[in-house]
C-alpha positions as CSV (number, residue, x, y, z in Angstrom):
1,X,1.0,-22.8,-6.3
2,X,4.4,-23.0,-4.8
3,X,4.7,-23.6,-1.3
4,X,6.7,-21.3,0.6
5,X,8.6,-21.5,4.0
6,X,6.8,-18.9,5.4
7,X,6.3,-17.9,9.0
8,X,4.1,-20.3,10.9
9,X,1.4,-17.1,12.0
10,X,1.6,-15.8,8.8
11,X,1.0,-18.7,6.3
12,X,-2.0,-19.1,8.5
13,X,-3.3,-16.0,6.9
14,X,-2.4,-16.5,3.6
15,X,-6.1,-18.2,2.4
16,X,-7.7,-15.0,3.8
17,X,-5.7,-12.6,2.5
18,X,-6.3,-10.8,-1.0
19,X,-5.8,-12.2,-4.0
20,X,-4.6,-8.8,-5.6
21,X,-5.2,-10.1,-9.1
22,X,-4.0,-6.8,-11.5
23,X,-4.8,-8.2,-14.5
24,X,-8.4,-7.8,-13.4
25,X,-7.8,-3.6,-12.2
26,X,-11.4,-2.8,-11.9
27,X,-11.5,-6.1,-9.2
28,X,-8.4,-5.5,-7.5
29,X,-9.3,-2.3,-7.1
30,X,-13.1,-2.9,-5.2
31,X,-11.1,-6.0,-3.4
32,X,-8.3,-3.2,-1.6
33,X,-11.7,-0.8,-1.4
34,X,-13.3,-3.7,0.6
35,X,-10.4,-4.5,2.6
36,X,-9.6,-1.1,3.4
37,X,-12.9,-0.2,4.5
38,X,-13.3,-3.5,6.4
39,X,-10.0,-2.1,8.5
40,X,-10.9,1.5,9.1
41,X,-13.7,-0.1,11.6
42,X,-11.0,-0.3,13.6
43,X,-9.0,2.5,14.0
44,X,-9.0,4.6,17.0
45,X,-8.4,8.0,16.3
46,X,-8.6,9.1,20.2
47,X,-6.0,12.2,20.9
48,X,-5.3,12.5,17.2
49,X,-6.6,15.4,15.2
50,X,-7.3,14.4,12.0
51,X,-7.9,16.9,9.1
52,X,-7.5,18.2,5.3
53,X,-5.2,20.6,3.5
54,X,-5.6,21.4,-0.1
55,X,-2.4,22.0,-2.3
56,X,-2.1,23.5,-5.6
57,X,-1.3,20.8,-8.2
58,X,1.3,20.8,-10.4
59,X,0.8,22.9,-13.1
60,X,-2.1,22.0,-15.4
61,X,-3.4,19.7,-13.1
62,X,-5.9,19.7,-10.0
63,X,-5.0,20.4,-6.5
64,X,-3.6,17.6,-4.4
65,X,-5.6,16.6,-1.2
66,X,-3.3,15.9,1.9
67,X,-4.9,14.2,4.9
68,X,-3.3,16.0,8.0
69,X,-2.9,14.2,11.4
70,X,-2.1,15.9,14.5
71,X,-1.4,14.5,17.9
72,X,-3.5,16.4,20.8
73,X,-1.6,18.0,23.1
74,X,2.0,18.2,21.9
75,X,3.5,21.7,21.6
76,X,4.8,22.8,17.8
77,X,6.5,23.2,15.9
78,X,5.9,19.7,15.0
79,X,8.5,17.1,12.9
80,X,6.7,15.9,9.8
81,X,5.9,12.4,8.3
82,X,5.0,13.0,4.4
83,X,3.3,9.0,3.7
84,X,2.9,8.1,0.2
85,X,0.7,4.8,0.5
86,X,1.5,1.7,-1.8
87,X,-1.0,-0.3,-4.2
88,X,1.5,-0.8,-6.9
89,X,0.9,2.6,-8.8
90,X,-2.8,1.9,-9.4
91,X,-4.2,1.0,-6.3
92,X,-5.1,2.4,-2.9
93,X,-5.6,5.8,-1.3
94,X,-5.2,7.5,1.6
95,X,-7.5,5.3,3.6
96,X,-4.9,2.7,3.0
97,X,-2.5,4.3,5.6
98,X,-4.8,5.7,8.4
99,X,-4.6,3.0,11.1
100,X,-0.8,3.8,10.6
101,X,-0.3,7.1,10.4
102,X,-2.9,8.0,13.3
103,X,-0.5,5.5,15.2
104,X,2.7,7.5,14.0
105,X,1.3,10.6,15.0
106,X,0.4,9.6,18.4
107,X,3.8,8.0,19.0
108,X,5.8,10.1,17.3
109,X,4.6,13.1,18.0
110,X,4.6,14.2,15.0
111,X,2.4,16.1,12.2
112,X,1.7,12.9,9.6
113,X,0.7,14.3,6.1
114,X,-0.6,11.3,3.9
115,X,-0.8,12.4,0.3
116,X,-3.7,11.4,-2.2
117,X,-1.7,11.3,-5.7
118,X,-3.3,10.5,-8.6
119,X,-3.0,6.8,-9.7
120,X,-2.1,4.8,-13.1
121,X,-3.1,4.1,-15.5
122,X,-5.4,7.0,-15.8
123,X,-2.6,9.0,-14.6
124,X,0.9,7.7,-15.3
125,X,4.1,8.6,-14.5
126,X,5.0,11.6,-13.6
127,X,1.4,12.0,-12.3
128,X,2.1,10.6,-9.0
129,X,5.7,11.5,-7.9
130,X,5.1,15.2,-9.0
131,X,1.3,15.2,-6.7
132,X,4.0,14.0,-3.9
133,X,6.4,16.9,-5.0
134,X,3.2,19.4,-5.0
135,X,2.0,18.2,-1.8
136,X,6.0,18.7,0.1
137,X,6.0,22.3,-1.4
138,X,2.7,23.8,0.3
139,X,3.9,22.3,3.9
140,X,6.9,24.0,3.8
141,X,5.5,27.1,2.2
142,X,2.7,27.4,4.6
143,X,4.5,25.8,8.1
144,X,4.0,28.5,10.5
145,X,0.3,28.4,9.5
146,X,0.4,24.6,10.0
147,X,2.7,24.6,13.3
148,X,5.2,22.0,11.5
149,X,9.3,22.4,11.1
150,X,9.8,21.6,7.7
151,X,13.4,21.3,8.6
152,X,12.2,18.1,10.3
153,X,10.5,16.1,7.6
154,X,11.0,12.3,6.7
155,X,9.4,10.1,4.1
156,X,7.7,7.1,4.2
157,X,5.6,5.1,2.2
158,X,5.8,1.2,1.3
159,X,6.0,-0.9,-1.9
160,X,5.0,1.7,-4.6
161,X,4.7,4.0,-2.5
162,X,8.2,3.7,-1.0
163,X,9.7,4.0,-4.5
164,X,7.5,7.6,-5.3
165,X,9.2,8.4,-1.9
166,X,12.8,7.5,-2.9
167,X,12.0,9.4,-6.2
168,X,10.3,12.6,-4.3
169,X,14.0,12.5,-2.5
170,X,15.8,13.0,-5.8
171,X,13.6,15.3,-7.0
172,X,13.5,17.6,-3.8
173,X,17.3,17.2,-4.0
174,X,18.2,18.0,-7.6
175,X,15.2,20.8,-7.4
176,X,16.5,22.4,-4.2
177,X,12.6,21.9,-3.2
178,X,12.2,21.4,0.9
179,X,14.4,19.4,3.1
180,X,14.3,15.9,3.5
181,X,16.5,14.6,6.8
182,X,15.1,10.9,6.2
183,X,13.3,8.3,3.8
184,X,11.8,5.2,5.2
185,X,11.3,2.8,2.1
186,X,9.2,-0.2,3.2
187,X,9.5,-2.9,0.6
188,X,10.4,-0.9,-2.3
189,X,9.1,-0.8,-5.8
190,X,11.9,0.8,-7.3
191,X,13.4,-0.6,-10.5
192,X,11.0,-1.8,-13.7
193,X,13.4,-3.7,-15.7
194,X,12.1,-6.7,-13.5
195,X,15.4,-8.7,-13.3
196,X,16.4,-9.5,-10.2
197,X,16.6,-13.3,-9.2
198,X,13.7,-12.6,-6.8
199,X,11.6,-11.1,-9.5
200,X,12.4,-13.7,-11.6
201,X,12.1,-16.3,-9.0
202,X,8.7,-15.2,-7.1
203,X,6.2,-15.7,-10.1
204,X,2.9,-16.7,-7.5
205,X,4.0,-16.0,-4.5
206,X,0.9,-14.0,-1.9
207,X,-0.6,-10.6,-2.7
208,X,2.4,-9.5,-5.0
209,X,4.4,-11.6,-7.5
210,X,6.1,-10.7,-10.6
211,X,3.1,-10.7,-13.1
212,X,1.6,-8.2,-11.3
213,X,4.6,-6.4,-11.1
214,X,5.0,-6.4,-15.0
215,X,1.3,-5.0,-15.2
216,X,2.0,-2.2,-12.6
217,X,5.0,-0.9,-14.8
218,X,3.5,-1.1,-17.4
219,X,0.2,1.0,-16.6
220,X,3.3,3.7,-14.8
221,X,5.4,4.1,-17.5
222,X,3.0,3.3,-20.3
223,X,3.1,-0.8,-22.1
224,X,7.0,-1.2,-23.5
225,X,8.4,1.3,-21.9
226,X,9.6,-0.8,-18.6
227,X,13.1,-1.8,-18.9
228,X,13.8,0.7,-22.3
229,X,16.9,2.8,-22.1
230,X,15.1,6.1,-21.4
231,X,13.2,5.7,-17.9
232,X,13.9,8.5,-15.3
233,X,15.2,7.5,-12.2
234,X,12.7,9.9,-10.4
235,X,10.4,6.6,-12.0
236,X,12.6,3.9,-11.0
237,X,15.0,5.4,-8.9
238,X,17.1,1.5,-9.3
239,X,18.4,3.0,-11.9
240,X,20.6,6.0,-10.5
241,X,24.2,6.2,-10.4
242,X,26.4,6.7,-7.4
243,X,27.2,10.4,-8.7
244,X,23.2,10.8,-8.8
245,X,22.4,9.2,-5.0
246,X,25.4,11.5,-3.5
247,X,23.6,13.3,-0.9
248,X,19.9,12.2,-0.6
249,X,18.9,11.6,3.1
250,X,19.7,8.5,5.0
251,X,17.5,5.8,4.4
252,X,15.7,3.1,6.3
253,X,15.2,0.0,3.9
254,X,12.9,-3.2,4.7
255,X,12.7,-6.8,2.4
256,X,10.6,-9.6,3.1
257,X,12.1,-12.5,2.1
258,X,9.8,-14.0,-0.5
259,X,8.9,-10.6,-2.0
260,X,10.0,-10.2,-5.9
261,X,10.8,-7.0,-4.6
262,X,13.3,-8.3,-2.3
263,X,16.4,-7.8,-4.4
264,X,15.9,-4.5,-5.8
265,X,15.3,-3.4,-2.1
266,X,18.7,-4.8,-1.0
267,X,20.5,-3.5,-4.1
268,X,19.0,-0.2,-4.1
269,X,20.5,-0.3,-0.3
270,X,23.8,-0.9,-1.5
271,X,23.6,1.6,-4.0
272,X,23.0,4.2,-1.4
273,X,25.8,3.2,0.4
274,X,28.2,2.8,-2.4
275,X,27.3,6.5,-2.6
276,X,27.7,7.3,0.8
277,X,24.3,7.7,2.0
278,X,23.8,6.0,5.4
279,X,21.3,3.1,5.2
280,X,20.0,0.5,7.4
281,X,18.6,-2.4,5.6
282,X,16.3,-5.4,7.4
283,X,15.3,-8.2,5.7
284,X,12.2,-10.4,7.6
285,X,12.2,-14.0,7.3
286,X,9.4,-16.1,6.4
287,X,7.6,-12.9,5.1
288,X,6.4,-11.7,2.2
289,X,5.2,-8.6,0.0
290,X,2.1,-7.4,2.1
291,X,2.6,-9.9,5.3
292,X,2.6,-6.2,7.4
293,X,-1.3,-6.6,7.1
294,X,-0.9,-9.4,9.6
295,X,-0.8,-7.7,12.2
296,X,-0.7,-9.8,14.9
297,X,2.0,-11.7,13.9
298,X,5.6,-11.4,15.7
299,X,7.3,-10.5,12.7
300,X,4.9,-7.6,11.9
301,X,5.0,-6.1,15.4
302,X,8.7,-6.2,14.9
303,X,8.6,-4.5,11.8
304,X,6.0,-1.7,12.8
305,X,8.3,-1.0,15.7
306,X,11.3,-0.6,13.9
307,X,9.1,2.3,11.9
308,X,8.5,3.9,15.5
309,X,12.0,3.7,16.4
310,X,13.9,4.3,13.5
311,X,11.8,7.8,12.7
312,X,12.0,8.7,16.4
313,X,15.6,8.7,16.2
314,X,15.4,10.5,12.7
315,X,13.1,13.4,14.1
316,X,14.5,13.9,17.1
Protein backbone atom coordinates (compact mmCIF):
# COMPACT_ATOMS: atom_id res chain seq x y z
CA UNK A 1 0.00 0.00 0.00
CA UNK A 2 1.07 3.55 -0.73
CA UNK A 3 1.99 5.57 2.09
CA UNK A 4 0.32 8.79 2.42
CA UNK A 5 1.22 12.12 4.16
CA UNK A 6 -1.52 12.02 6.20
CA UNK A 7 -2.23 13.86 9.51
CA UNK A 8 -0.21 12.58 12.37
CA UNK A 9 -3.70 11.79 14.71
CA UNK A 10 -5.22 10.43 11.91
CA UNK A 11 -2.70 7.93 10.24
CA UNK A 12 -2.72 6.64 13.79
CA UNK A 13 -6.18 5.36 13.10
CA UNK A 14 -5.85 4.16 9.89
CA UNK A 15 -4.97 0.15 11.06
CA UNK A 16 -8.34 0.35 12.99
CA UNK A 17 -10.39 1.76 10.72
CA UNK A 18 -12.57 -0.35 8.10
CA UNK A 19 -11.44 -1.84 5.42
CA UNK A 20 -14.63 -1.05 3.28
CA UNK A 21 -13.82 -3.80 0.75
CA UNK A 22 -17.05 -3.45 -1.98
CA UNK A 23 -16.10 -6.03 -3.95
CA UNK A 24 -17.15 -8.32 -1.04
CA UNK A 25 -20.93 -6.27 -0.53
CA UNK A 26 -22.40 -8.74 1.72
CA UNK A 27 -18.97 -8.09 4.14
CA UNK A 28 -18.82 -4.46 3.71
CA UNK A 29 -22.03 -4.25 4.52
CA UNK A 30 -21.98 -6.42 8.19
CA UNK A 31 -18.39 -4.43 8.69
CA UNK A 32 -20.41 -0.68 8.52
CA UNK A 33 -23.41 -2.73 10.51
CA UNK A 34 -20.75 -3.53 13.12
CA UNK A 35 -19.14 -0.26 13.23
CA UNK A 36 -22.27 1.58 13.33
CA UNK A 37 -23.70 -0.29 16.09
CA UNK A 38 -20.38 -0.24 17.93
CA UNK A 39 -20.92 3.83 17.74
CA UNK A 40 -24.55 4.27 18.58
CA UNK A 41 -23.24 3.08 22.31
CA UNK A 42 -22.39 6.29 22.50
CA UNK A 43 -24.61 8.76 21.58
CA UNK A 44 -26.38 10.81 24.02
CA UNK A 45 -29.70 11.68 22.92
CA UNK A 46 -30.47 13.95 26.29
CA UNK A 47 -32.87 17.02 25.26
CA UNK A 48 -33.38 15.59 21.78
CA UNK A 49 -36.71 14.06 20.79
CA UNK A 50 -36.11 11.47 18.62
CA UNK A 51 -38.98 9.98 16.43
CA UNK A 52 -40.54 8.44 13.05
CA UNK A 53 -42.56 9.79 10.21
CA UNK A 54 -43.83 7.68 7.46
CA UNK A 55 -43.94 9.12 3.82
CA UNK A 56 -45.71 7.87 0.85
CA UNK A 57 -43.15 6.45 -1.61
CA UNK A 58 -42.88 7.32 -4.95
CA UNK A 59 -45.25 5.91 -6.95
CA UNK A 60 -45.16 2.09 -7.18
CA UNK A 61 -42.95 1.79 -4.53
CA UNK A 62 -43.13 1.51 -0.54
CA UNK A 63 -43.28 4.37 1.86
CA UNK A 64 -40.05 6.04 2.86
CA UNK A 65 -39.21 5.98 6.68
CA UNK A 66 -37.74 9.42 8.00
CA UNK A 67 -36.12 9.41 11.43
CA UNK A 68 -37.29 12.77 12.98
CA UNK A 69 -35.13 14.60 15.62
CA UNK A 70 -36.38 17.43 17.65
CA UNK A 71 -34.53 19.55 20.15
CA UNK A 72 -36.47 19.90 23.64
CA UNK A 73 -37.50 23.09 24.42
CA UNK A 74 -37.15 25.30 21.46
CA UNK A 75 -40.30 27.04 20.18
CA UNK A 76 -41.41 26.23 16.27
CA UNK A 77 -41.67 26.62 13.79
CA UNK A 78 -38.44 24.89 13.42
CA UNK A 79 -35.62 25.26 10.29
CA UNK A 80 -35.11 21.83 8.89
CA UNK A 81 -31.98 19.64 8.18
CA UNK A 82 -33.06 16.84 5.40
CA UNK A 83 -29.63 14.26 5.87
CA UNK A 84 -29.16 11.83 3.33
CA UNK A 85 -26.35 9.46 4.95
CA UNK A 86 -23.30 8.14 2.62
CA UNK A 87 -22.05 4.44 2.15
CA UNK A 88 -21.39 4.82 -1.51
CA UNK A 89 -25.01 3.98 -2.81
CA UNK A 90 -25.13 0.59 -1.20
CA UNK A 91 -24.14 0.96 2.18
CA UNK A 92 -25.38 2.42 5.49
CA UNK A 93 -28.68 3.59 6.96
CA UNK A 94 -29.98 5.94 8.99
CA UNK A 95 -28.05 4.68 12.05
CA UNK A 96 -25.08 5.90 10.18
CA UNK A 97 -25.90 9.67 10.91
CA UNK A 98 -27.50 9.65 14.52
CA UNK A 99 -24.57 10.81 16.71
CA UNK A 100 -24.63 13.66 14.09
CA UNK A 101 -27.81 14.67 13.58
CA UNK A 102 -28.92 14.45 17.38
CA UNK A 103 -25.79 16.80 17.67
CA UNK A 104 -27.23 19.16 14.89
CA UNK A 105 -30.46 19.34 16.36
CA UNK A 106 -29.38 20.27 19.72
CA UNK A 107 -27.04 22.93 18.34
CA UNK A 108 -28.87 24.02 15.71
CA UNK A 109 -31.96 24.15 16.91
CA UNK A 110 -33.40 22.68 14.38
CA UNK A 111 -35.90 19.74 13.26
CA UNK A 112 -33.17 17.05 11.60
CA UNK A 113 -35.03 14.59 9.19
CA UNK A 114 -32.62 11.70 8.20
CA UNK A 115 -33.99 9.84 5.36
CA UNK A 116 -33.85 5.88 4.92
CA UNK A 117 -33.68 5.51 0.96
CA UNK A 118 -33.49 2.38 -0.49
CA UNK A 119 -29.89 1.29 -1.48
CA UNK A 120 -28.18 -0.40 -4.75
CA UNK A 121 -27.90 -2.67 -6.14
CA UNK A 122 -31.19 -4.02 -5.23
CA UNK A 123 -32.53 -0.70 -5.85
CA UNK A 124 -30.57 1.48 -8.38
CA UNK A 125 -30.77 4.62 -9.51
CA UNK A 126 -33.41 6.57 -9.35
CA UNK A 127 -34.44 4.46 -6.24
CA UNK A 128 -32.61 6.53 -3.88
CA UNK A 129 -32.64 10.21 -5.04
CA UNK A 130 -36.55 9.93 -5.77
CA UNK A 131 -37.02 8.22 -1.70
CA UNK A 132 -35.01 11.67 -0.86
CA UNK A 133 -37.50 13.61 -3.21
CA UNK A 134 -40.63 11.56 -1.54
CA UNK A 135 -39.33 12.15 1.84
CA UNK A 136 -38.87 16.43 1.14
CA UNK A 137 -42.55 16.40 -0.24
CA UNK A 138 -44.52 15.06 2.96
CA UNK A 139 -42.42 17.65 5.34
CA UNK A 140 -43.49 20.39 3.56
CA UNK A 141 -46.95 19.02 2.89
CA UNK A 142 -47.61 18.23 6.45
CA UNK A 143 -45.32 21.24 8.33
CA UNK A 144 -47.86 22.71 10.52
CA UNK A 145 -48.52 19.22 11.81
CA UNK A 146 -44.78 18.77 12.31
CA UNK A 147 -43.99 22.39 13.69
CA UNK A 148 -41.22 22.88 10.85
CA UNK A 149 -40.79 26.04 8.18
CA UNK A 150 -40.25 24.37 5.16
CA UNK A 151 -39.16 27.73 3.84
CA UNK A 152 -36.13 26.99 6.10
CA UNK A 153 -34.78 23.73 4.83
CA UNK A 154 -31.07 22.75 3.95
CA UNK A 155 -29.46 19.56 2.81
CA UNK A 156 -26.86 17.64 3.95
CA UNK A 157 -25.48 14.40 3.49
CA UNK A 158 -21.74 13.20 2.77
CA UNK A 159 -19.94 11.19 0.10
CA UNK A 160 -22.97 9.45 -1.65
CA UNK A 161 -25.07 10.89 0.21
CA UNK A 162 -23.90 14.42 -0.49
CA UNK A 163 -24.24 13.72 -4.22
CA UNK A 164 -28.22 12.32 -3.83
CA UNK A 165 -28.36 15.67 -2.01
CA UNK A 166 -26.94 17.81 -4.83
CA UNK A 167 -29.24 15.74 -7.17
CA UNK A 168 -32.54 16.17 -4.66
CA UNK A 169 -31.50 20.13 -5.30
CA UNK A 170 -31.93 19.83 -9.12
CA UNK A 171 -34.72 17.85 -8.91
CA UNK A 172 -36.74 20.08 -6.30
CA UNK A 173 -35.63 23.01 -8.56
CA UNK A 174 -36.59 21.80 -12.10
CA UNK A 175 -39.91 20.10 -10.32
CA UNK A 176 -40.86 23.29 -8.50
CA UNK A 177 -41.04 20.61 -5.45
CA UNK A 178 -40.29 22.47 -1.82
CA UNK A 179 -37.66 25.08 -1.17
CA UNK A 180 -34.22 24.47 -0.64
CA UNK A 181 -32.19 27.73 0.89
CA UNK A 182 -28.92 25.53 1.29
CA UNK A 183 -26.91 22.23 0.41
CA UNK A 184 -24.11 21.10 2.48
CA UNK A 185 -22.14 18.47 0.29
CA UNK A 186 -19.48 16.69 2.46
CA UNK A 187 -17.02 14.95 0.28
CA UNK A 188 -19.15 14.51 -2.70
CA UNK A 189 -19.84 11.54 -4.90
CA UNK A 190 -21.01 13.24 -7.74
CA UNK A 191 -19.60 12.36 -11.18
CA UNK A 192 -19.19 8.41 -12.41
CA UNK A 193 -17.12 8.82 -15.33
CA UNK A 194 -14.18 8.38 -12.73
CA UNK A 195 -11.61 10.69 -14.39
CA UNK A 196 -10.29 13.00 -12.32
CA UNK A 197 -6.50 12.97 -11.45
CA UNK A 198 -7.52 12.08 -7.88
CA UNK A 199 -9.67 9.20 -9.00
CA UNK A 200 -7.12 8.21 -11.08
CA UNK A 201 -4.37 8.78 -8.73
CA UNK A 202 -5.91 7.37 -5.25
CA UNK A 203 -6.19 3.62 -6.27
CA UNK A 204 -5.66 2.14 -2.28
CA UNK A 205 -5.86 4.93 -0.45
CA UNK A 206 -8.10 4.24 3.41
CA UNK A 207 -11.87 3.35 3.45
CA UNK A 208 -12.52 4.69 -0.13
CA UNK A 209 -10.30 4.45 -3.29
CA UNK A 210 -11.16 4.27 -6.84
CA UNK A 211 -11.95 0.50 -7.23
CA UNK A 212 -14.61 0.83 -4.95
CA UNK A 213 -15.69 3.71 -6.47
CA UNK A 214 -16.00 1.89 -9.99
CA UNK A 215 -18.14 -0.84 -8.07
CA UNK A 216 -20.47 1.79 -6.40
CA UNK A 217 -21.34 3.18 -9.91
CA UNK A 218 -21.74 0.55 -11.24
CA UNK A 219 -24.32 -1.25 -8.87
CA UNK A 220 -26.17 2.77 -9.15
CA UNK A 221 -26.42 3.09 -12.61
CA UNK A 222 -26.37 -0.57 -13.53
CA UNK A 223 -22.49 -2.36 -14.92
CA UNK A 224 -21.47 -0.16 -18.28
CA UNK A 225 -23.58 2.40 -17.79
CA UNK A 226 -20.98 4.74 -15.69
CA UNK A 227 -19.32 7.21 -17.89
CA UNK A 228 -21.91 6.38 -21.16
CA UNK A 229 -23.38 9.48 -22.79
CA UNK A 230 -26.86 9.09 -21.28
CA UNK A 231 -26.46 9.45 -17.35
CA UNK A 232 -28.85 12.08 -15.67
CA UNK A 233 -27.35 14.59 -13.86
CA UNK A 234 -29.94 14.13 -11.00
CA UNK A 235 -27.42 10.65 -10.95
CA UNK A 236 -24.18 12.44 -11.33
CA UNK A 237 -24.99 15.88 -10.91
CA UNK A 238 -20.80 16.50 -12.34
CA UNK A 239 -22.25 16.38 -15.26
CA UNK A 240 -24.64 19.62 -15.43
CA UNK A 241 -24.19 22.53 -17.38
CA UNK A 242 -23.96 26.08 -16.20
CA UNK A 243 -27.52 26.85 -17.83
CA UNK A 244 -28.73 23.61 -15.70
CA UNK A 245 -26.91 24.77 -12.03
CA UNK A 246 -28.39 28.49 -12.60
CA UNK A 247 -30.33 28.90 -9.51
CA UNK A 248 -29.91 25.84 -7.08
CA UNK A 249 -29.12 26.94 -3.47
CA UNK A 250 -25.83 28.08 -2.22
CA UNK A 251 -23.68 25.34 -1.33
CA UNK A 252 -21.14 24.34 1.25
CA UNK A 253 -18.52 21.96 -0.36
CA UNK A 254 -15.76 19.86 1.74
CA UNK A 255 -12.51 17.66 0.09
CA UNK A 256 -10.07 15.77 1.93
CA UNK A 257 -7.03 15.80 0.38
CA UNK A 258 -6.29 12.17 -0.41
CA UNK A 259 -9.93 11.38 -1.24
CA UNK A 260 -10.45 10.11 -5.15
CA UNK A 261 -13.32 12.20 -4.68
CA UNK A 262 -11.35 15.26 -4.09
CA UNK A 263 -11.39 16.65 -7.61
CA UNK A 264 -14.90 16.15 -8.59
CA UNK A 265 -15.74 17.99 -5.21
CA UNK A 266 -13.54 21.01 -6.23
CA UNK A 267 -14.78 21.03 -9.84
CA UNK A 268 -18.28 20.59 -9.05
CA UNK A 269 -17.59 23.84 -6.75
CA UNK A 270 -16.48 25.66 -9.60
CA UNK A 271 -19.11 24.70 -11.61
CA UNK A 272 -21.54 26.18 -9.26
CA UNK A 273 -19.89 29.25 -9.33
CA UNK A 274 -19.30 29.45 -12.96
CA UNK A 275 -23.13 29.47 -12.71
CA UNK A 276 -23.46 31.86 -10.12
CA UNK A 277 -24.45 29.88 -7.28
CA UNK A 278 -22.50 30.98 -4.14
CA UNK A 279 -20.19 28.30 -2.81
CA UNK A 280 -17.66 27.87 -0.13
CA UNK A 281 -15.27 25.19 -0.74
CA UNK A 282 -12.66 23.63 2.16
CA UNK A 283 -10.26 21.31 1.42
CA UNK A 284 -8.54 19.44 4.79
CA UNK A 285 -5.05 18.46 4.59
CA UNK A 286 -3.69 15.28 5.48
CA UNK A 287 -7.23 13.78 5.40
CA UNK A 288 -8.94 11.46 3.56
CA UNK A 289 -12.39 9.94 2.32
CA UNK A 290 -13.94 8.87 5.82
CA UNK A 291 -11.14 10.54 8.25
CA UNK A 292 -14.50 12.48 9.88
CA UNK A 293 -14.89 9.11 11.78
CA UNK A 294 -11.90 10.23 13.76
CA UNK A 295 -13.23 12.16 15.83
CA UNK A 296 -10.96 13.26 17.99
CA UNK A 297 -8.72 14.46 15.78
CA UNK A 298 -8.04 18.42 15.23
CA UNK A 299 -8.96 18.32 11.67
CA UNK A 300 -12.32 16.55 12.27
CA UNK A 301 -13.40 18.89 15.10
CA UNK A 302 -12.60 21.52 12.62
CA UNK A 303 -14.64 20.14 10.05
CA UNK A 304 -17.80 19.19 12.31
CA UNK A 305 -17.68 22.78 13.38
CA UNK A 306 -17.68 24.28 10.15
CA UNK A 307 -21.10 22.03 9.58
CA UNK A 308 -22.46 23.88 12.86
CA UNK A 309 -21.51 27.21 11.69
CA UNK A 310 -22.05 27.22 8.18
CA UNK A 311 -25.94 25.80 8.66
CA UNK A 312 -26.38 28.17 11.51
CA UNK A 313 -25.74 31.04 9.29
CA UNK A 314 -27.86 29.27 6.54
CA UNK A 315 -31.01 28.86 8.89
CA UNK A 316 -30.91 31.74 10.51
Amino acid sequence: MTTYPLDPELAAVVPMLPRADCSDLEGARAEMEAGIEAALEGVDATGVDVFEVVAPGPEGAPDVVLRGYRPQGVEGPLPVVYDIHGGGFILGNVDFDHGTNVALARELGAAVFSVEYRLAPEHPYPAGVEDAYAGLVHLAKNAAELGIDPARTALIGFSAGAGIAAGLALLARDRGGPAIVFQYLGIPEVDDRLDTPSMRAFTDTPVWNRPNAVISWDHYLGPGIPGSADVQVYAAPARATAEQLAGLPPAYISVMEFDPLRDEGIDYARALLAAGVGVELHLFPGTFHGSGLVEHAEVSRRDAAEAVTVLRKALR
